[in-house]
VOGU-3710 file (C-alpha; in Angstrom, 3 decimals, decimal comma):
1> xxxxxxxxxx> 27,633/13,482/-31,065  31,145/14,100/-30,040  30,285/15,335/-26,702  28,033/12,435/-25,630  30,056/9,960/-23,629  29,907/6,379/-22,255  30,070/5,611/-18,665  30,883/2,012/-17,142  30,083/1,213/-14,073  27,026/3,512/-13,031
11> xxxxxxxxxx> 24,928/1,921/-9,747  20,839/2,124/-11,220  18,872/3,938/-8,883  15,871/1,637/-8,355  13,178/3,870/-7,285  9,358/3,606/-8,373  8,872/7,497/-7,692  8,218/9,639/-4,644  7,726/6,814/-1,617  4,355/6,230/-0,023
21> xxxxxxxxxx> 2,032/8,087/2,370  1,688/4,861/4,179  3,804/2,203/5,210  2,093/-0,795/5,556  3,348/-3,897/6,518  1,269/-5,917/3,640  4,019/-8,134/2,842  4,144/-9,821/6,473  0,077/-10,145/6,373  -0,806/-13,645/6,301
31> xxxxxxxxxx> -4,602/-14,878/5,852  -6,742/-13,516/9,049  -4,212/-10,971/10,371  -5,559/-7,413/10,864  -4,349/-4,036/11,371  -5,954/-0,640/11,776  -4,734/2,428/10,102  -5,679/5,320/12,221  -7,277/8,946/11,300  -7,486/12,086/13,460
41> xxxxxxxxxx> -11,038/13,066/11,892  -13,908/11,853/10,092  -13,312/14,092/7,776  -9,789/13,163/7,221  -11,111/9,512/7,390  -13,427/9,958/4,689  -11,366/11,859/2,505  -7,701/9,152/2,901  -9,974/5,771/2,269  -9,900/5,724/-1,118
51> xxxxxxxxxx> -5,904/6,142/-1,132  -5,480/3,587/1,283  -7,964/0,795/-0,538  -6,036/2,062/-4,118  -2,756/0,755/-2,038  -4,862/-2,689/-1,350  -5,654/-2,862/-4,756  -2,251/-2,562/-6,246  -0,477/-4,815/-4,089  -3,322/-7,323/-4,602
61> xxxxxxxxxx> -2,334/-6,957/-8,912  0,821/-7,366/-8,101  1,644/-10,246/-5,282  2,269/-12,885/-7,344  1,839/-12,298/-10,738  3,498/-16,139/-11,906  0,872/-18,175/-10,400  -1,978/-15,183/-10,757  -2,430/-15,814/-7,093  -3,888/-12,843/-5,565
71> xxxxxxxxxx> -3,932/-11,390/-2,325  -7,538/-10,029/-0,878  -8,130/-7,525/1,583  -11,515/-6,901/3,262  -11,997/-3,301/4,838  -13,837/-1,560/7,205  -14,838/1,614/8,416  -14,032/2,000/12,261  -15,327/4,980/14,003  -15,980/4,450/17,767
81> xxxxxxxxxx> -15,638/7,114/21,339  -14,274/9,885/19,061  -11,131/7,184/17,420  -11,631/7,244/13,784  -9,852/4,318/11,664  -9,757/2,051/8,497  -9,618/-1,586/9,600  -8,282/-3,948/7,427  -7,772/-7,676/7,263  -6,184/-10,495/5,170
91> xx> -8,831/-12,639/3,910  -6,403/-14,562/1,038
//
């Protein structure tokens, strides 16, 4: 125990973990925006929904967890002229 010592004055690092694949702008949503999260394939499309929805999800836990409040996205599959997407809008 005589080599453990105390140090004063250390910043915290406040980091959740590696950042996130995507950086969406979920905070400035308000009810009825919409923004589209573009994919280069279908099969890129089919295989990054699931990550992107899981983001949805968690930020809709944890908006406002005082007033249990919660924040719903609806999404939607885009896939039009070769342009393949994940639309998403604010719908509380």
């Amino acid at each position: 125990m005589e080599n453990i010592k105390i140090l004063k004055n250390v910043p915290y690092k406040d980091t959740r973990g590696r950042p996130g694949k995507y950086d969406l702008p979920l905070d400035d949503m308000e009810k009825g925006d919409y923004i589209k999260v573009p994919f280069s394939s279908k099969e890129e499309l089919d295989i990054e929904k699931a990550k992107v929805r899981q983001i949805l999800y968690r930020f809709s836990i944890n908006s406002n967890p005082i007033t249990s409040a919660r924040v719903k996205f609806k999404t939607v599959l885009i896939q039009e002229d070769n342009e393949y997407g994940l639309g998403i809008w604010r719908i509380a």
